[in-house]
BAMI-682868 format. One record per residue (C-alpha): residue in one letter; x, y, z. Coordinates in pm, whole numbers, plus 50000, padded with zeros to 5 digits. Each point is the difference from the previous one (the first is absolute). Layout:
BEGIN
aXYZ;...
! end
This chain:
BEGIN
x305884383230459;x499865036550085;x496645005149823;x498434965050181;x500895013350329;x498845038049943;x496104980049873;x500584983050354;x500135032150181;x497465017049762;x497534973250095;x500814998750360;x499085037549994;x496774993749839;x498984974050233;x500995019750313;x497925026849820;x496694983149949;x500534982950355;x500015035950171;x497005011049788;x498024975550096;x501354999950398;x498855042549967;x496104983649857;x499724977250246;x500995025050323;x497645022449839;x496854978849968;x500934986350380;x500215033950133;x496325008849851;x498904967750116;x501045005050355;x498695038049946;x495994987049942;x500684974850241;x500485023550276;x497525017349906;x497704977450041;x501654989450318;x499025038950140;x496284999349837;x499934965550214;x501405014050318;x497275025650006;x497374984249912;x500894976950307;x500315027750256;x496715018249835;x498024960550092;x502074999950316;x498345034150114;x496314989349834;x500874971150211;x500575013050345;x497465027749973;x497554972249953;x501174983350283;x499635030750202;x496605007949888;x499004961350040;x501535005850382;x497235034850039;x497634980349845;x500584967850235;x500095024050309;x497145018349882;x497854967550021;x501324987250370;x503494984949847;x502175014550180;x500235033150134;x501225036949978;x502505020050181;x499075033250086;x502645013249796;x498224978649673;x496735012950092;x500985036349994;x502104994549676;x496574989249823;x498845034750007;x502785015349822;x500714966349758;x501295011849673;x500534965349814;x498645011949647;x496914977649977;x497205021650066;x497554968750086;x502434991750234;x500565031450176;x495975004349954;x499834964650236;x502495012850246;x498205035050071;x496824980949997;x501634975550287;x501375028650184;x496295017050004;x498734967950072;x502214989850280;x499155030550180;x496934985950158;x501784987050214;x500875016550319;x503555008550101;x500034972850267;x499934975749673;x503924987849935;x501005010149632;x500284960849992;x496784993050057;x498595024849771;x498734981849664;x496774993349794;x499114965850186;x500465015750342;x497485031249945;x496484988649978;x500634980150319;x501335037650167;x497165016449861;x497324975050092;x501745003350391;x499775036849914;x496215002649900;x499304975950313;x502135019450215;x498265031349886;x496574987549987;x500704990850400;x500715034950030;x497895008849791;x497464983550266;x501525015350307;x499855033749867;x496594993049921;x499184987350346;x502545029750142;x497465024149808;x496874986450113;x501205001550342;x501215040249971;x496875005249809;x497684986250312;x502785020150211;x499165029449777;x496405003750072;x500244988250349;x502635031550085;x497725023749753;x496894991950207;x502305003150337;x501115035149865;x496405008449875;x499014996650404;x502655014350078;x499685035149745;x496545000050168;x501304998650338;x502555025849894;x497665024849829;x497704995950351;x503595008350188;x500455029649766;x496635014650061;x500664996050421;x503535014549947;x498605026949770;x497675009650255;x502474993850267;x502315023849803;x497695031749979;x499414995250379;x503984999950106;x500265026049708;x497445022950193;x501664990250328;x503005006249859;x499255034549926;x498735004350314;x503034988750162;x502485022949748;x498345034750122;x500104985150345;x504074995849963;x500435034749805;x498535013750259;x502134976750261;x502855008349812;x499355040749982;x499864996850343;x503004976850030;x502295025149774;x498805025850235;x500844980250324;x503754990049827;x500735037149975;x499445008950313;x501904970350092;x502865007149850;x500065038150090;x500034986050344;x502264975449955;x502335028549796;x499945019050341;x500504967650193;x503134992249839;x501585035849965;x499414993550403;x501824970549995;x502855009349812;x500065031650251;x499704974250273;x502594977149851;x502625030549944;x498865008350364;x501104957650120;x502874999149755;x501005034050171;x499694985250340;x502004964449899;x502595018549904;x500025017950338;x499434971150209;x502524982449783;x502655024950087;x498944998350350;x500534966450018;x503404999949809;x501005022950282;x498684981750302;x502094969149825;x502745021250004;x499125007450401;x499364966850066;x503654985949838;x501105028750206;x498474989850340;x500674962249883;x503635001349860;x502404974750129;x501355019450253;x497424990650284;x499235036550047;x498725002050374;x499574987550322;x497304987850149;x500564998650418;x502135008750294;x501934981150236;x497895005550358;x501974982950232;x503184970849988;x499794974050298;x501844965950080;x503645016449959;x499315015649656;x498554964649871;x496395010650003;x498295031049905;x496595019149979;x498755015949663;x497045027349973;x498154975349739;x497094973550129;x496674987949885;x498445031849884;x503035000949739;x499094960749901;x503284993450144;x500274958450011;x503054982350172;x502904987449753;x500445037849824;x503805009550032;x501145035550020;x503135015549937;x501405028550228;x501225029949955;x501165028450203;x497255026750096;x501875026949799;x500854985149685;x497885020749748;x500674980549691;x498934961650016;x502264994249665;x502975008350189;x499454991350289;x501614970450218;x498374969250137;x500625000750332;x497834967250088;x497134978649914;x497344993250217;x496834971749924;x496815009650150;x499554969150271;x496505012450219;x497085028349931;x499775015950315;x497585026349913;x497855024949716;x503575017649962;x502544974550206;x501724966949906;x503314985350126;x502594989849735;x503544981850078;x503525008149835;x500694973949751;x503195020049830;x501845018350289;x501875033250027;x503075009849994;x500975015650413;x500525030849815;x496615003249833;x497794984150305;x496115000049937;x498735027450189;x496055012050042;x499555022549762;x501404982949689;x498134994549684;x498694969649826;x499324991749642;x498814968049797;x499715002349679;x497874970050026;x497055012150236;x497605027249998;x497535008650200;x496664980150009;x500604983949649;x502584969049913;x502755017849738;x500024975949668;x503154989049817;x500214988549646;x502924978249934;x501364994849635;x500954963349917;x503835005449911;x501215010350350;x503304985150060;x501455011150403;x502674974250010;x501554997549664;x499444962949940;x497985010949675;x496934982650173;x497045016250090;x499195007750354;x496315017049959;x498934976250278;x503105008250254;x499125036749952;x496474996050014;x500324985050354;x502575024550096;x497265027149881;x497524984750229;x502054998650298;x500935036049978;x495605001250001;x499425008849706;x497694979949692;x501184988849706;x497335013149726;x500874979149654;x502714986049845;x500955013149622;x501024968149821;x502115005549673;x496794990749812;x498635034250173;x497464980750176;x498595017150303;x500765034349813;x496845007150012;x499454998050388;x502765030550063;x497755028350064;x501025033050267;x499104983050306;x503794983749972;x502295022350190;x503274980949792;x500584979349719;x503434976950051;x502174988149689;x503114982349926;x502975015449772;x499304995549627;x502484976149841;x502935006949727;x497925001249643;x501354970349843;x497044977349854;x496535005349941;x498924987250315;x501935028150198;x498855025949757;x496374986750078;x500765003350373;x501075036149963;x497135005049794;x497614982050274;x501425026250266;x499805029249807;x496244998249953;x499694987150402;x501795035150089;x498175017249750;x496404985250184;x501395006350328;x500375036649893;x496925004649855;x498394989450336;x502395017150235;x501934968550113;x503275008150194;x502734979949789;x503104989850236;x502624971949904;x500164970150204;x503325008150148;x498285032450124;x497404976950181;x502634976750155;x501925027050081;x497465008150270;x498784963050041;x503774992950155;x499395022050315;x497414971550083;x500574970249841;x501414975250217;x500045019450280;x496094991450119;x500024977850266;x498244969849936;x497014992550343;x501224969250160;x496664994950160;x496885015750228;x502064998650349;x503105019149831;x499955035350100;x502155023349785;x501875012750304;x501494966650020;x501625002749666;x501385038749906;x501445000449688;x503514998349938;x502405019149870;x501384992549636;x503425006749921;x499284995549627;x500375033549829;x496744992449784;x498084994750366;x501085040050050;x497195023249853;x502775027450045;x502284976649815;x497625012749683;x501485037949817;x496825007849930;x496244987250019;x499964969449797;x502994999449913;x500145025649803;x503145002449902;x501835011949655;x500094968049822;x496084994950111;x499165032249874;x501514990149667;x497994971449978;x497045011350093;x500295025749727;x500964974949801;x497174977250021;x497345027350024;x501255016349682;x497104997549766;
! end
């Protein structure tokens, strides 16, 4: 039983044996079977992309070859490419050059598109015809220069002969001016010797001519500077004889009538007297006019004579200081035979209302019989008119320097006093001028017709204080705080 089961196994191992030897033989011959077969499978594969590339460069060169014959066309890019083709055939690549020489014929206003084999003869039979039309044109172009030619050869043949006949005149012409020439060239060296000899003695004389007049000009310059200093000093005399002081008198009291209300001066129509001129008076033996005292005013009424005229009291005196023949009289606004000239500035201000009042004075000016030259505007217009025959030139106070339009003011009056001393021009302020111009003002009667006789009217007494010429501490109101100003405002 032991032994049966044992030849069991025995043959079970025998079969399982022979079963895995012939399972090895069989993987083996199906491994070299599938081994050839992919071999083959490879050798297949590239043998199909090997037709595959035959294939499509055949297609490509059937494409150039359909393009080539009017199929079709070429881009630029594929006709420059043909050129440099490197495909391996050489009978291709010999086709393509030959198409790219080929295709040149035609003219680079041909599209690359356009450009093939059917296309050219028609381009170059247009060409030939298009040449042979120009080829005509030129010919006809040349025929016509050619007549043009001889035409302008036979026109400059003429015209050589009438130049050679011109030559021969101006030849000829030419010896005669160069004969006349020489002629004329001894003539000028000659001209000129003399000239040379003329300019010398010319300018010797005009040496000694101007070492005269540089002696005559040091002589002039000399003399300016003495007449300059001469005037300088008559300016200084004439501010002197002109300062604001109202330096002298100019008549006498002759006789007083009508209760002391009328009197007689020693002035008349010899000294150009005119009625309306109003004189102050002052005692006979008052020797300074600046200090003196206004004892009354008088206003010329009638001429009477060459040396006579009657004048009435318009500002009366005191009982103490009666007008009395002998006295003296003064206006700084008269002189004799001439009409004195004032200049008024345009900032003068007598009442304080910081309005002008250049017309007010002006009339004022005139009633005391005097003229009223110019008036200086701010712009310095009528500047230029203010010359020495103005006895005074009348200006306001400057004002406080506070804007530019003040400071231009100031600067306005500094170059008017600056003129007006350059000239000789008295400067006073304008409460100097109304100073006097207060004796008078409102105290001239006013004529109340033909048939009115002044007898019938005397004047009256004022009690005002500012009626009283003696009421004044000095002529024009001089006084201490005047002075000041005045210095003040004359300060340069």
């Amino acid at each position: 039983m032991v032994a049966r089961d044992d030849s069991v196994i025995r043959g079970s191992l025998i079969a399982c044996l022979i079963f895995l030897v012939l399972s090895l033989a069989l993987n083996f011959f199906l491994y070299r079977w599938g081994d050839v077969e992919s071999q083959t499978a490879a050798s297949a594969k590239d043998r199909l992309q090997t037709t595959q590339g035959e294939v499509q460069t055949l297609q490509s060169q059937s494409t150039l070859m359909k393009a080539m014959l009017g199929v079709g066309g070429l881009t630029q890019a594929q006709f420059e490419q043909l050129t440099s083709s490197t495909g391996g055939d050489p009978d291709i690549e010999a086709i393509e050059q030959n198409f790219a020489r080929d295709m040149a014929y035609f003219g680079p206003e041909v599209d690359p598109q356009n450009r093939n084999y059917p296309a050219l003869p028609e381009f170059l039979v247009n060409a030939i015809r298009s040449r042979n039309v120009q080829y005509g044109q030129a010919r006809d172009e040349a025929t016509q220069i050619r007549s043009q030619a001889e035409s302008d050869v036979e026109v400059a043949r003429k015209a050589m002969e009438v130049a050679e006949s011109g030559r021969d005149q101006a030849n000829k012409k030419l010896e005669e001016e160069s004969s006349k020439f020489a002629d004329d060239r001894e003539k000028m060296n000659l001209q000129s010797a003399q000239t040379r000899d003329s300019l010398l003695k010319t300018s010797k004389d005009l040496t000694i001519v101007r070492k005269k007049i540089q002696q005559d000009l040091a002589t002039f310059k000399k003399r300016e500077n003495e007449l300059l200093s001469t005037v300088n000093m008559q300016l200084i005399e004439l501010q002197r004889y002109r300062s604001d002081q109202f330096e002298t008198t100019q008549g006498l009291i002759k006789y007083v009538v009508r209760g002391g209300n009328v009197v007689t001066i020693n002035l008349g129509s010899s000294d150009a007297l005119r009625p309306g001129v109003t004189f102050g008076v002052i005692d006979a033996d008052e020797t300074r006019l600046q200090d003196a005292k206004i004892k009354a005013t008088v206003q010329v009424t009638k001429i009477l004579g060459d040396h006579r005229a009657e004048a009435r009291v318009v500002a009366r005196p005191e009982f103490r200081y009666p007008i009395i023949p002998g006295d003296q009289i003064y206006s700084p606004f008269w002189a004799p035979g001439r009409r004195v000239k004032i200049a008024l500035a345009w900032n003068i201000d007598i009442d304080g209302d910081e309005r002008y009042d250049i017309e007010h004075v002006a009339s004022m000016v005139r009633a005391a019989g005097a003229e009223v030259d110019t008036t200086i505007q701010e712009d310095l217009t009528g500047l230029n008119e203010l010359d020495s025959g103005v006895r005074f030139l009348v200006f306001g106070e400057p004002p406080e320097v506070d804007d530019d339009a003040s400071a231009r003011e100031i600067q306005a009056l500094g170059k008017i006093k600056a003129k007006a001393k350059e000239v000789g021009v008295t400067v006073i302020p304008a409460w100097k001028l109304q100073a006097y111009l207060k004796t008078i003002d409102d105290s001239l009667t006013t004529p109340l017709g033909s048939a009115v006789r002044g007898r019938d009217f005397p004047p009256v007494p004022s009690k005002a204080a500012s009626r009283i010429p003696n009421s004044l501490p000095k002529m024009f109101l001089e006084s201490e705080e005047g002075i000041q100003k005045d210095n003040k405002i004359l300060q340069p």
